[in-house]
N, C-alpha and C positions, 0 to 999 in steps of 0.2 A: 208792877212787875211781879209776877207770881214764877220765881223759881227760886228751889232750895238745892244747895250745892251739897254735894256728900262726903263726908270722911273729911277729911284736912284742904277739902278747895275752898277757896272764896271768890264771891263776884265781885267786882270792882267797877268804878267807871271814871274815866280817864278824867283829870283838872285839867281843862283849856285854859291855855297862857294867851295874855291878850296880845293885840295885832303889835310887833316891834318894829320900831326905830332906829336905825343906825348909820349915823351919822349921814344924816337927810335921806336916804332910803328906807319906804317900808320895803318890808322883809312880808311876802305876803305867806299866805299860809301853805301853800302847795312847796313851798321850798324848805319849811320849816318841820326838824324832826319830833315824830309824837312825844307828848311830853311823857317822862314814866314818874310819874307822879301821880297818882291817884286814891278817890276814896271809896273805902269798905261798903256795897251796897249789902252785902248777904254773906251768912259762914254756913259750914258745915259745923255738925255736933261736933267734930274733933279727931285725932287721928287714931287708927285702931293698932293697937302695937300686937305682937307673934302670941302673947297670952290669953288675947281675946279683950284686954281691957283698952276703954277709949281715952287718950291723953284730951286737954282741951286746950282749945286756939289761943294762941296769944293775942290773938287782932279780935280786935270784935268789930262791928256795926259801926260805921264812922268814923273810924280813927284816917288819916291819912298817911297813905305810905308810899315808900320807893320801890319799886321795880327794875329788872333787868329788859333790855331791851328788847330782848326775844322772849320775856317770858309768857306764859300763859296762851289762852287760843280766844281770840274776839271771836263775840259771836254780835248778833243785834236781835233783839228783843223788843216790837210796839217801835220801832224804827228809833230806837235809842240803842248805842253800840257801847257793850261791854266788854270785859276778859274776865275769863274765869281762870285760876290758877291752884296751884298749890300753897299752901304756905310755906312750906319751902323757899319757893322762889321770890318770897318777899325778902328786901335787902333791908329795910329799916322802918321805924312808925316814926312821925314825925308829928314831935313831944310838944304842946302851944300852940300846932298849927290852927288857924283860925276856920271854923268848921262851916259851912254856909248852908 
């Protein structure tokens, strides 16, 4: 993937949860909501604040984080689908998560 986000966005792409079981029913996947859990594929250099100077991301490359449900805009990219957001809109990094 060759794209670079600008100013405070980052690219993401979503962790797929595996196929679930409940209580002898699968739950296939068409009924199941996107997870908002995902990880850091790409940052921008950082945000530009009113005096011209740039703040730098908290998130960097990898890390795995929470999301709001509407946040950000999917795009797909080499037929692999991402969201690109603000960091703003990230709700938390998620500290030991096991990285793959």
């Amino acid at each position: 993937m060759n794209i670079r986000p600008l100013y405070d966005r980052i690219v993401v792409k979503r962790i797929e949860q595996q196929e679930e079981k409940v209580g002898g029913l699968f739950i296939p996947d068409s009924a199941k909501e996107k997870p908002q859990e995902a990880e850091v594929v790409a940052t921008g250099k950082g945000k530009r604040l009113e005096d011209g100077s740039v703040v730098a991301l908290d998130v960097q490359v990898g890390d795995r984080i929470l999301f709001g449900k509407y946040s950000g805009s999917e795009i797909k990219i080499d037929g692999q689908e991402y969201i690109i957001m603000r960091e703003d809109e990230v709700l938390g990094v998620l500290e030991g998560a096991a990285k793959k």
